[in-house]
PDB file of the backbone (N, CA, C, O) and the ligand in Angstrom, with CONECT records:
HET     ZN  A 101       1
ATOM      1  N   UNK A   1     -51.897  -7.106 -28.823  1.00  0.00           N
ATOM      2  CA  UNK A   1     -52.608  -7.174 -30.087  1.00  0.00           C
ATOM      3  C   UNK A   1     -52.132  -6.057 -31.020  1.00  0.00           C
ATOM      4  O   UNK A   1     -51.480  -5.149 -30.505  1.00  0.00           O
ATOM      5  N   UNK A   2     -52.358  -6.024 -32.203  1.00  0.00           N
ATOM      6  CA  UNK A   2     -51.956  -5.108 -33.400  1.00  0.00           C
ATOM      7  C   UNK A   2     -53.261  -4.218 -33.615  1.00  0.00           C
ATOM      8  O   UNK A   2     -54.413  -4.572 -33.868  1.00  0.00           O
ATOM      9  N   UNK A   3     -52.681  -2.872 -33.424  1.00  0.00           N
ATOM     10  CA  UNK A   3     -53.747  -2.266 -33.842  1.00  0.00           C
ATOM     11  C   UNK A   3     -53.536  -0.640 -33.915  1.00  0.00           C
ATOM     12  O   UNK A   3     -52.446  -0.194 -34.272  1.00  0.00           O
ATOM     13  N   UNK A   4     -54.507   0.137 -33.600  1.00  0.00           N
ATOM     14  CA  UNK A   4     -53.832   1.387 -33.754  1.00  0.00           C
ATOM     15  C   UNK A   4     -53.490   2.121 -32.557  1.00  0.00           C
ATOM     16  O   UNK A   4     -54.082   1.649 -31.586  1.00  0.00           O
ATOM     17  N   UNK A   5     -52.665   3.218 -32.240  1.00  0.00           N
ATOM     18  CA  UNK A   5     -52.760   3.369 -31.111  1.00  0.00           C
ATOM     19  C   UNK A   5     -53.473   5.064 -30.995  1.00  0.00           C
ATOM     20  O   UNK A   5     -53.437   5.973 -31.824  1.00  0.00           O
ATOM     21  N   UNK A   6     -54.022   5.021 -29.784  1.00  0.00           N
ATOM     22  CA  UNK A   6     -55.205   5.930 -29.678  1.00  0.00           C
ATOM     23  C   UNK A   6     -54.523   7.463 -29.107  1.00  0.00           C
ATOM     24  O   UNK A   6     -55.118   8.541 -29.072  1.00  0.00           O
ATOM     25  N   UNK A   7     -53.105   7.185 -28.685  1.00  0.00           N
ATOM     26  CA  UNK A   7     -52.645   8.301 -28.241  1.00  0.00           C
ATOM     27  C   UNK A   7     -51.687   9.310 -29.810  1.00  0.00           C
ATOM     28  O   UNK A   7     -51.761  10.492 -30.147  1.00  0.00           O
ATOM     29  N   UNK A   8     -50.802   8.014 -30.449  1.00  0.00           N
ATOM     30  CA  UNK A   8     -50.511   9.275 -31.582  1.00  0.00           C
ATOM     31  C   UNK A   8     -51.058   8.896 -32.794  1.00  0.00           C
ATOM     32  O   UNK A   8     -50.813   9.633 -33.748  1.00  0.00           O
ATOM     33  N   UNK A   9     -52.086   7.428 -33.069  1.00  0.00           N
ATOM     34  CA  UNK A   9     -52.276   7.806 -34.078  1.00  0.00           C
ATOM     35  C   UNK A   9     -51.811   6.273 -35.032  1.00  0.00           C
ATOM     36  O   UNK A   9     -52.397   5.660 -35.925  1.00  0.00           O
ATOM     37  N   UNK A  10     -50.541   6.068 -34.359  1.00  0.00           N
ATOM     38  CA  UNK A  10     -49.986   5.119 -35.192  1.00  0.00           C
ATOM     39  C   UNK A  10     -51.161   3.947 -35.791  1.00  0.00           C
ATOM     40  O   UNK A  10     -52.196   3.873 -35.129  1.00  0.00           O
ATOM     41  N   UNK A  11     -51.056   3.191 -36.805  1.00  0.00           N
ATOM     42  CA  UNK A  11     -51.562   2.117 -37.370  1.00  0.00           C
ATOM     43  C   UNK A  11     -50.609   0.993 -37.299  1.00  0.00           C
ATOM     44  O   UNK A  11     -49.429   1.341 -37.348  1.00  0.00           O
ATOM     45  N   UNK A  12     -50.885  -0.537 -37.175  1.00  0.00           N
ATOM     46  CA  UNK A  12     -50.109  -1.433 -37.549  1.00  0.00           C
ATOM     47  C   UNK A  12     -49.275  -1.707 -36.043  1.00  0.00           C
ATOM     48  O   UNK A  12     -48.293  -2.441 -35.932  1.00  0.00           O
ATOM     49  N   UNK A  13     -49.856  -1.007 -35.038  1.00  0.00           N
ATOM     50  CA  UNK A  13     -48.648  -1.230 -33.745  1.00  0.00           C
ATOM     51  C   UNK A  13     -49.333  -2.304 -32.710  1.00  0.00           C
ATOM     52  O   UNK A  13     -50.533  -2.534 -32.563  1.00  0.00           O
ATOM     53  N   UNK A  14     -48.243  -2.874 -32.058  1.00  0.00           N
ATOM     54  CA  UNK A  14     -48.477  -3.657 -30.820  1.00  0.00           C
ATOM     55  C   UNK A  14     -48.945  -2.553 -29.749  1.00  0.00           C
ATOM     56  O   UNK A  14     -48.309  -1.619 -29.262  1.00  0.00           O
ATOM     57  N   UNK A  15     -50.785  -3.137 -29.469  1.00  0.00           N
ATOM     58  CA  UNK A  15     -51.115  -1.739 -28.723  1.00  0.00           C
ATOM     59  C   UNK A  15     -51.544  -3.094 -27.350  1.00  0.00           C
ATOM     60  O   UNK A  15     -51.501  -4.322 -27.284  1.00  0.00           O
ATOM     61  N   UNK A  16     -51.967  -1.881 -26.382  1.00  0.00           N
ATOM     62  CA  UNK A  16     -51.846  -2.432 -24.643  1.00  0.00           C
ATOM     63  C   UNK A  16     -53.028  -1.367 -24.191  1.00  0.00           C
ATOM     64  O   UNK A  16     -52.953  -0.206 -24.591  1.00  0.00           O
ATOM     65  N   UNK A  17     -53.999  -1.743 -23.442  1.00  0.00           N
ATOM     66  CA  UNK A  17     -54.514  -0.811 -22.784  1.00  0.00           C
ATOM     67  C   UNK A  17     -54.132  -0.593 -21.673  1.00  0.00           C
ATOM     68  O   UNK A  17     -53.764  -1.470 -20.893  1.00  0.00           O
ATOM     69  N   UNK A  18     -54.166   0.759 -21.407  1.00  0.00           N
ATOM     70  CA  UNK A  18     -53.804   1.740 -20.268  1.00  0.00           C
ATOM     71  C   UNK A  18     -54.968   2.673 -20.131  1.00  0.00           C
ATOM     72  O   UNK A  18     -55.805   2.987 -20.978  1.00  0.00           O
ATOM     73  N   UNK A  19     -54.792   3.202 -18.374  1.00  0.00           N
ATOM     74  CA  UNK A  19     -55.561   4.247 -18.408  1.00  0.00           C
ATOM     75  C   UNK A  19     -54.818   5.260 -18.155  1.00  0.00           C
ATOM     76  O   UNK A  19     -53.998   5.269 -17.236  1.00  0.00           O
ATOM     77  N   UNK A  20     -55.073   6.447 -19.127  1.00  0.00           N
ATOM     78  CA  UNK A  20     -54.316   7.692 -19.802  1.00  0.00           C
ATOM     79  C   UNK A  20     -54.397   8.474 -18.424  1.00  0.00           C
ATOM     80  O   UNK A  20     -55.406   8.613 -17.732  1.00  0.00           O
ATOM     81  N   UNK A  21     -52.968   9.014 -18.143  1.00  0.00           N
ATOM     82  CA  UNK A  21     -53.176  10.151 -16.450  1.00  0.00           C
ATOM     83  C   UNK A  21     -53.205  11.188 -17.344  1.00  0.00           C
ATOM     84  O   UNK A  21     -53.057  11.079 -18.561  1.00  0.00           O
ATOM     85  N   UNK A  22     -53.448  12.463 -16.564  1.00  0.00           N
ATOM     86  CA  UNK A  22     -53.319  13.607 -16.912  1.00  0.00           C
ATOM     87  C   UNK A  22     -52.225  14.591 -15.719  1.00  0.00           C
ATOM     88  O   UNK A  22     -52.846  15.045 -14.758  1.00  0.00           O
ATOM     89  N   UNK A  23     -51.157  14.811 -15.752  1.00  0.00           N
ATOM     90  CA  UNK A  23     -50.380  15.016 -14.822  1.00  0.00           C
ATOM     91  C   UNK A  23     -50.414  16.491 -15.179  1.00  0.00           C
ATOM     92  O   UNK A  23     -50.267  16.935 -16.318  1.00  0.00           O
ATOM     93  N   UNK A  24     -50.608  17.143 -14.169  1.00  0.00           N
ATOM     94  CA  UNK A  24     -50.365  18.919 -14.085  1.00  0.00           C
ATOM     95  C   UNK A  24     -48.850  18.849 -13.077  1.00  0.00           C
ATOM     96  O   UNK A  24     -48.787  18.308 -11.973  1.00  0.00           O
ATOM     97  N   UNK A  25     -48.031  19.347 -13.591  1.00  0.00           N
ATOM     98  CA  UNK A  25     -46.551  19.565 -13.019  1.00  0.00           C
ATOM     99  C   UNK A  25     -47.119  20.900 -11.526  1.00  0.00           C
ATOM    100  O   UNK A  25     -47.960  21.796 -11.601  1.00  0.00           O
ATOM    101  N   UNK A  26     -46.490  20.604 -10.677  1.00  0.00           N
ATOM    102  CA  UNK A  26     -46.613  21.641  -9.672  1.00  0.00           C
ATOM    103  C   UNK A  26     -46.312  22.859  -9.874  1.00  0.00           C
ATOM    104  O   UNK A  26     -45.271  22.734 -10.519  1.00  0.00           O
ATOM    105  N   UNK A  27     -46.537  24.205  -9.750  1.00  0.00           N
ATOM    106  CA  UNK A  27     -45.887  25.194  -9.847  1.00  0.00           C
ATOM    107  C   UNK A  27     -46.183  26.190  -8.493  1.00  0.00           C
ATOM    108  O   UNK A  27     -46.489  25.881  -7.341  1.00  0.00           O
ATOM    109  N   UNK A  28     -45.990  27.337  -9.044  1.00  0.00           N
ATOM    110  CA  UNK A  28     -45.342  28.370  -7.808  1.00  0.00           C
ATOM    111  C   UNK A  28     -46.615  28.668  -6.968  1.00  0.00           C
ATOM    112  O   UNK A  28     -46.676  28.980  -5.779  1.00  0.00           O
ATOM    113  N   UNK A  29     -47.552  28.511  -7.812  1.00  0.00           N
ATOM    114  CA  UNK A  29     -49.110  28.507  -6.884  1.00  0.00           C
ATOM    115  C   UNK A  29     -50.228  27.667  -7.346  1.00  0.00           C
ATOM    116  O   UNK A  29     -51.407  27.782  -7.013  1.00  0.00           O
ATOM    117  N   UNK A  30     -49.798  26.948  -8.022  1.00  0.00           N
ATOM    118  CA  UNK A  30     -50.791  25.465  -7.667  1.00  0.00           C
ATOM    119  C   UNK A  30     -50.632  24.258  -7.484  1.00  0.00           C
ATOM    120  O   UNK A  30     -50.618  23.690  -8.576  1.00  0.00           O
ATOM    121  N   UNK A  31     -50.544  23.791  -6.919  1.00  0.00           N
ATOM    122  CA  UNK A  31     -50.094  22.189  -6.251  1.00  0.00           C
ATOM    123  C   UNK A  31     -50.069  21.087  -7.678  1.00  0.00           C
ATOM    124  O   UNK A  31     -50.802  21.013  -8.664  1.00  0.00           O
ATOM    125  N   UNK A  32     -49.218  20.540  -7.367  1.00  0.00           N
ATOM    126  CA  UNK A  32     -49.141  19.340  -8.959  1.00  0.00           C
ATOM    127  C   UNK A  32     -50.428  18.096  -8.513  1.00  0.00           C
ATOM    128  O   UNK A  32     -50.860  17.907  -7.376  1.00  0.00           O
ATOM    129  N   UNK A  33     -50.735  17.562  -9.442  1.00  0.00           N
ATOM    130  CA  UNK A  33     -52.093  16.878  -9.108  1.00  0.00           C
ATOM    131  C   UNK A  33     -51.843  15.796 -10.244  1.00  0.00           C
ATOM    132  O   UNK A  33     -50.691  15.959 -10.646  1.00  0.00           O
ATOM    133  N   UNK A  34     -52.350  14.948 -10.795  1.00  0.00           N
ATOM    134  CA  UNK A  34     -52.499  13.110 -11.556  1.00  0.00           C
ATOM    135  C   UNK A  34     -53.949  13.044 -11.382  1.00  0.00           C
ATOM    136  O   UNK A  34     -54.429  12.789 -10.278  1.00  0.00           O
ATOM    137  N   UNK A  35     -54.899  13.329 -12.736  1.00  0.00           N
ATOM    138  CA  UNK A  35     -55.883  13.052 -12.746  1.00  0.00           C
ATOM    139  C   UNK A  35     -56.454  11.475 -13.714  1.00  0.00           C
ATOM    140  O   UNK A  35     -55.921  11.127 -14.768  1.00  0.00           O
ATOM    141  N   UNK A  36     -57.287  10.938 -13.234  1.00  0.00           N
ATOM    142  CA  UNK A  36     -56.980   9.905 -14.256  1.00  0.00           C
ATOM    143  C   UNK A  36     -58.077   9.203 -15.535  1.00  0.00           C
ATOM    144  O   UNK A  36     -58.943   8.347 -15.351  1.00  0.00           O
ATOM    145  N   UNK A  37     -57.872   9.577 -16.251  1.00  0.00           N
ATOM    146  CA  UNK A  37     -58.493   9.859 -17.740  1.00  0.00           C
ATOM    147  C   UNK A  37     -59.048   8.377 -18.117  1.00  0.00           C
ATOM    148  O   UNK A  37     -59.178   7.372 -17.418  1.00  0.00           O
ATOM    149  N   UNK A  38     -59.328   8.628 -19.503  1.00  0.00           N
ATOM    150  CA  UNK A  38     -60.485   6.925 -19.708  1.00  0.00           C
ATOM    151  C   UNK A  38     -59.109   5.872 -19.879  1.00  0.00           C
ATOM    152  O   UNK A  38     -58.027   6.274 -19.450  1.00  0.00           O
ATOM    153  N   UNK A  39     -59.209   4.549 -20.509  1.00  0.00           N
ATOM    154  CA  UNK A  39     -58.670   3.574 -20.785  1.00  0.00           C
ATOM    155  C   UNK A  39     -58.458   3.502 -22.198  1.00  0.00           C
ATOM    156  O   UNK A  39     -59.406   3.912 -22.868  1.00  0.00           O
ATOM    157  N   UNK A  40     -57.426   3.071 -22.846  1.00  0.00           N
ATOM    158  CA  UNK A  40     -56.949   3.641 -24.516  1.00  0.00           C
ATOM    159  C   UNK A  40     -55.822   2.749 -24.924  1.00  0.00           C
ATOM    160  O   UNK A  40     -54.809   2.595 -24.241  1.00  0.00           O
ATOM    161  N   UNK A  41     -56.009   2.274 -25.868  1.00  0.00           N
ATOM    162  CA  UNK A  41     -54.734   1.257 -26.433  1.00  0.00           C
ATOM    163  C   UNK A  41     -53.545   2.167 -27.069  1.00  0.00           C
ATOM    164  O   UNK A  41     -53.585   2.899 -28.058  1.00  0.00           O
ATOM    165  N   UNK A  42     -52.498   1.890 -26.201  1.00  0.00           N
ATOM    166  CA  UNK A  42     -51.103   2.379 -26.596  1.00  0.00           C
ATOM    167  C   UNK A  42     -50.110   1.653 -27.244  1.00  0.00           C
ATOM    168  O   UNK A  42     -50.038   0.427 -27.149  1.00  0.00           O
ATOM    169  N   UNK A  43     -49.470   2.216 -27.786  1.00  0.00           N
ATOM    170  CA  UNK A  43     -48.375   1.948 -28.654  1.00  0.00           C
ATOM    171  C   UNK A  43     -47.066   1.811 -27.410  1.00  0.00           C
ATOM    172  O   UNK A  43     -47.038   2.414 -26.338  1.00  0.00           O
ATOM    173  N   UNK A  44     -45.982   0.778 -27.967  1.00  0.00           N
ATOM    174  CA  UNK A  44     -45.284   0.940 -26.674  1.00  0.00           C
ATOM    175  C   UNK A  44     -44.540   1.977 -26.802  1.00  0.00           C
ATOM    176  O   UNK A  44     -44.232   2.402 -25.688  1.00  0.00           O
ATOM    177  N   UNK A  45     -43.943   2.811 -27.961  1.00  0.00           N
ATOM    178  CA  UNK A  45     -43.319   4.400 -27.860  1.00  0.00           C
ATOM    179  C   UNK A  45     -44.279   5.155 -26.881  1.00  0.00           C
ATOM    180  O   UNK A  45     -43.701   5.731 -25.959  1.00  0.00           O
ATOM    181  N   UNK A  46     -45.668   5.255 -26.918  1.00  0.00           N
ATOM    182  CA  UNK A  46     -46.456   6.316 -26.245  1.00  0.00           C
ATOM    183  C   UNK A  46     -46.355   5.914 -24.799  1.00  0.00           C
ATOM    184  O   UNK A  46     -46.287   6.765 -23.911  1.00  0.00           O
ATOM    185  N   UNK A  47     -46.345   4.445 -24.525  1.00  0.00           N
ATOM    186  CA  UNK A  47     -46.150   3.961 -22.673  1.00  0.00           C
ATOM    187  C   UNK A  47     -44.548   4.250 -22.483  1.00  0.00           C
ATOM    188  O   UNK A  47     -44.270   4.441 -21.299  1.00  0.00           O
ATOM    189  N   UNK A  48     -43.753   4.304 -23.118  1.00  0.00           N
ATOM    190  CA  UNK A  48     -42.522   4.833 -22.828  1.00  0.00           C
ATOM    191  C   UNK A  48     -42.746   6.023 -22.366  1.00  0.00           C
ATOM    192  O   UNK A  48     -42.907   6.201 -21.159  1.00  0.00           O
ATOM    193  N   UNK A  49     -42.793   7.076 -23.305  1.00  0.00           N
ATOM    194  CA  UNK A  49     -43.104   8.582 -22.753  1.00  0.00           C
ATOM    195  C   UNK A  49     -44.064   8.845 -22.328  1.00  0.00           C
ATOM    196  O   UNK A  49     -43.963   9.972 -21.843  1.00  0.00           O
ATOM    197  N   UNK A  50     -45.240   8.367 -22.174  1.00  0.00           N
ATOM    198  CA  UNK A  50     -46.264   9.478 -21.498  1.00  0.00           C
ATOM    199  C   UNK A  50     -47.029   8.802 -20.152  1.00  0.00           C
ATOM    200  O   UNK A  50     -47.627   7.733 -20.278  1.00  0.00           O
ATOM    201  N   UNK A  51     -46.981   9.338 -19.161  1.00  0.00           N
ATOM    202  CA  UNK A  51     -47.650   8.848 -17.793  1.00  0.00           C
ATOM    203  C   UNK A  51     -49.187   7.801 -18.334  1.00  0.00           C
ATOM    204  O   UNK A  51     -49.769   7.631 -19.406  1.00  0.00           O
ATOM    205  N   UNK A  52     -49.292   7.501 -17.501  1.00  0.00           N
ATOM    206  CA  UNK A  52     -50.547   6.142 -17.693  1.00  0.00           C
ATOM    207  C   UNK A  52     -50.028   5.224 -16.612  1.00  0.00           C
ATOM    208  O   UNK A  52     -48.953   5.273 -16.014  1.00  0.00           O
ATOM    209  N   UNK A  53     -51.435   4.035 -16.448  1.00  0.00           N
ATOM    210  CA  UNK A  53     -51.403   3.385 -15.034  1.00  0.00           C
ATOM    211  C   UNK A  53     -52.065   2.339 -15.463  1.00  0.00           C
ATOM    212  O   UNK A  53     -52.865   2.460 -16.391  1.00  0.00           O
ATOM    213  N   UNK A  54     -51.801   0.957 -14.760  1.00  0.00           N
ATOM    214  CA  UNK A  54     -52.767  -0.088 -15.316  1.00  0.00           C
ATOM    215  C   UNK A  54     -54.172   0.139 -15.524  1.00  0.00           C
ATOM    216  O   UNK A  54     -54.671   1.062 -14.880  1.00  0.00           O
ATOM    217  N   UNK A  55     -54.764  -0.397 -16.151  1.00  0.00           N
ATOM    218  CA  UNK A  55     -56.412   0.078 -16.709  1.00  0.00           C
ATOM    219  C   UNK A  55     -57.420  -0.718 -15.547  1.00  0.00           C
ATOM    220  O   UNK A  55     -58.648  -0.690 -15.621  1.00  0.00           O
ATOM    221  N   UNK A  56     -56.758  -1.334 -14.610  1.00  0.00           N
ATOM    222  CA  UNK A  56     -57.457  -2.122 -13.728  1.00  0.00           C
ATOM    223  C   UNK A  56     -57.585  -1.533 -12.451  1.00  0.00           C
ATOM    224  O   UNK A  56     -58.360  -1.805 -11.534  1.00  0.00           O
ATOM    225  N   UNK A  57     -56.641  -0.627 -12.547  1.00  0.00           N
ATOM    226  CA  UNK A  57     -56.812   0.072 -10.965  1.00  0.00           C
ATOM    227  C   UNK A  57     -57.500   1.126 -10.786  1.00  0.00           C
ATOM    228  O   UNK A  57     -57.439   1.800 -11.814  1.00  0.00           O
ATOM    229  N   UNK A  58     -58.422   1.848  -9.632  1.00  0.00           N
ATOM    230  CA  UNK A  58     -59.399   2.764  -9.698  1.00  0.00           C
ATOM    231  C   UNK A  58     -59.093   3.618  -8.747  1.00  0.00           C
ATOM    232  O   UNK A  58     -57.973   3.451  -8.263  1.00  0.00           O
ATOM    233  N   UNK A  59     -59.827   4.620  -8.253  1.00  0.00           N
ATOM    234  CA  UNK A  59     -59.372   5.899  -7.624  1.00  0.00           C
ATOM    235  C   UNK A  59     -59.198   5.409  -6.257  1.00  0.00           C
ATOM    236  O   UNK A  59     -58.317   5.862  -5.526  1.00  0.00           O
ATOM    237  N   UNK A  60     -60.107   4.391  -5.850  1.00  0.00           N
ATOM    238  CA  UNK A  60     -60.111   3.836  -4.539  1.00  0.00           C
ATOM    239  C   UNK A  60     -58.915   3.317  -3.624  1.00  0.00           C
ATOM    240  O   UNK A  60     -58.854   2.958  -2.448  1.00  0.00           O
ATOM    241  N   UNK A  61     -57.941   3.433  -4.715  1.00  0.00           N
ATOM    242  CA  UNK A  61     -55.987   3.375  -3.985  1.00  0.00           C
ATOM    243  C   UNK A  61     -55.894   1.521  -4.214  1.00  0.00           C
ATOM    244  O   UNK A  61     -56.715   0.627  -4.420  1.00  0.00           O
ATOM    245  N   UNK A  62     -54.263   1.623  -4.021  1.00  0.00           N
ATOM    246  CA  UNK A  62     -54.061   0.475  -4.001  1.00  0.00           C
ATOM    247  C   UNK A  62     -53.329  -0.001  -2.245  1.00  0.00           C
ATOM    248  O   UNK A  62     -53.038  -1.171  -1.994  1.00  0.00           O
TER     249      UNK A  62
HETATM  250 ZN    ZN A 101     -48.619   5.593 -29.782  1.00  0.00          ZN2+
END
């Protein structure tokens, strides 16, 4: 569908819902972790670059 997208903003884009991750990169003393944030219509530039996961799947694993 056309609409705006919730991650940069855009207007007028082919948006998709996703649910938004929040990825902490690992470092020298804290373990890397993927937390997983609400559900948000993206633009397909923003599902190119930024982590996200189908909006259907839940913490309970696949
Ligand atoms: Zn976008």
């Amino acid at each position: 569908m056309i609409g705006r997208c919730e991650s940069c903003g855009r207007d007028d884009e082919e948006v998709m819902a996703v649910r938004r991750l929040y990825v902490t990169p690992e470092a020298w003393d804290t373990p890397g972790k993927v937390e997983r944030g609400d559900i948000e219509q993206w633009c397909f530039v923003c599902r190119t670059h930024y982590p996200h996961d189908d909006p259907g799947t839940t913490d309970a694993g696949s």
